[in-house]
C-alpha positions in Angstrom: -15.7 18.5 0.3 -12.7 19.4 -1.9 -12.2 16.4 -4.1 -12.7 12.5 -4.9 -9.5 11.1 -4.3 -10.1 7.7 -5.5 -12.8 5.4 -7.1 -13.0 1.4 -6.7 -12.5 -0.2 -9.6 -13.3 -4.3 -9.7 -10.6 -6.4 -11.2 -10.6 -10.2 -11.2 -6.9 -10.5 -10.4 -4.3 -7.7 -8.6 -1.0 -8.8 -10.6 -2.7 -8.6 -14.1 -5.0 -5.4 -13.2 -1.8 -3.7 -12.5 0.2 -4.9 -15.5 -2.8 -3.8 -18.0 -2.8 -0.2 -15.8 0.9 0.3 -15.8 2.0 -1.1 -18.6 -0.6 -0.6 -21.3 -2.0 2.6 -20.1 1.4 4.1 -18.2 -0.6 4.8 -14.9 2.0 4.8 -12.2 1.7 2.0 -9.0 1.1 4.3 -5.6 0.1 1.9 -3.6 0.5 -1.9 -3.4 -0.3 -3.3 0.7 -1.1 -6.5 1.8 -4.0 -6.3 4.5 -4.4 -8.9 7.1 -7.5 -10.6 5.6 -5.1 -11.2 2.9 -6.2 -8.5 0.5 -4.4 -6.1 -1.0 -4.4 -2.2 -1.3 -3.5 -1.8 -4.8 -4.2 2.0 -6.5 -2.9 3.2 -9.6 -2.7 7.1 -10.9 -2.7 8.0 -14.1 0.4 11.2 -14.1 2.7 11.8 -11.8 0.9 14.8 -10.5 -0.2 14.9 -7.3 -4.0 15.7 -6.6 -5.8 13.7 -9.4 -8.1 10.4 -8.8 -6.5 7.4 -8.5 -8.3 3.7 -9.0 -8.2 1.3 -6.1 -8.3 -1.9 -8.0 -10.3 -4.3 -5.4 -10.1 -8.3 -6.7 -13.8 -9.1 -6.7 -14.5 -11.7 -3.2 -18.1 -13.0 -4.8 -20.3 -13.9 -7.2 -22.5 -10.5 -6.8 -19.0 -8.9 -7.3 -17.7 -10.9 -10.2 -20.5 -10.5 -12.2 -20.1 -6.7 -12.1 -16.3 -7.0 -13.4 -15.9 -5.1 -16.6 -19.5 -4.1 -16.6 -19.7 -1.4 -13.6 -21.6 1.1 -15.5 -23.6 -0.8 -17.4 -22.2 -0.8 -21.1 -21.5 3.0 -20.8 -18.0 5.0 -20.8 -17.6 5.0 -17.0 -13.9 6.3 -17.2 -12.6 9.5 -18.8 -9.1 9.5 -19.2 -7.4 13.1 -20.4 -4.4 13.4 -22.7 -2.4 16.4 -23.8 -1.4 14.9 -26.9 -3.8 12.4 -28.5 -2.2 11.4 -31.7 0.6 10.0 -29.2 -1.1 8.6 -26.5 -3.8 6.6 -29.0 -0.5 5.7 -30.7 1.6 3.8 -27.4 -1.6 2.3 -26.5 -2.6 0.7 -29.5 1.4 -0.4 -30.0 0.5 -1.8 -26.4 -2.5 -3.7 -27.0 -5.6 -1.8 -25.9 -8.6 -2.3 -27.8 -10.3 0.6 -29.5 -13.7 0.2 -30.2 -14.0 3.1 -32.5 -11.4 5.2 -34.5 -10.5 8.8 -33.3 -12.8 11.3 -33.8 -12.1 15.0 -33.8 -15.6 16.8 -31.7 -15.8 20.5 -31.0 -14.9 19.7 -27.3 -11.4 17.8 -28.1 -10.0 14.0 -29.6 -12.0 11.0 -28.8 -11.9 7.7 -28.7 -13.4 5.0 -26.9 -11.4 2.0 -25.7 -11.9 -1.1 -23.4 -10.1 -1.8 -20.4 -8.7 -5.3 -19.2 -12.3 -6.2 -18.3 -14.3 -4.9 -20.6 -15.0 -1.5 -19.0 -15.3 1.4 -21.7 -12.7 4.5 -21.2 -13.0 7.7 -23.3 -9.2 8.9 -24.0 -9.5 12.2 -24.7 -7.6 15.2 -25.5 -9.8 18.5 -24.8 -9.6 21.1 -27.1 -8.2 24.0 -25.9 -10.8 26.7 -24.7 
């Protein structure tokens, strides 16, 4: 085993899972198929770098499923998203809409903050300090 290429992330809609991911949080769109069944293939990156995790937003097909939208990890940061500059990133994202739930907070292991996603789920953004 060499890495986790991508995690499933459930989304009540495709179009405005992408929009939030894209636009709000600047991930990039790799992937965007329509399946037979009449799903689609949607996964969003956060860099341009090759090799990192990607999120497969899947719509959720029931109610098991929608019930678990925005709430995968039961209240908890689920979602760790890395920065290498902070002050900017927090910055764009506010300007973009993202709710923080917290203000930034400077720890001995980097800048924190904890924000929602489209759904509810909780993100850390996070810059690391260096080591």
């Amino acid at each position: 085993m060499r890495r986790i290429p991508l995690v499933t992330l459930l989304v009540s809609e495709y179009d405005e899972a992408v929009r939030f991911y894209t636009e709000a949080l600047g991930f990039r769109l790799a992937a965007d198929e329509t399946r037979a069944d009449g799903t689609r293939w949607v996964v969003v990156e956060p860099g341009p770098e090759q090799g990192g995790t990607g999120l497969l937003l899947a719509r959720a097909k029931n109610d098991d499923q929608r019930a678990r939208v925005g709430d995968q990890t039961g209240g908890r940061v689920g979602f760790f998203l890395h920065t290498d500059d902070f002050a900017r990133d927090h910055a764009r994202m506010t300007a973009a809409g993202v709710t923080f739930l917290e203000a930034p907070r400077h720890e001995p292991y980097g800048s924190v903050a904890v924000f929602e996603d489209l759904y509810g789920n909780r993100w850390d953004l996070l810059q690391p300090a260096d080591r």
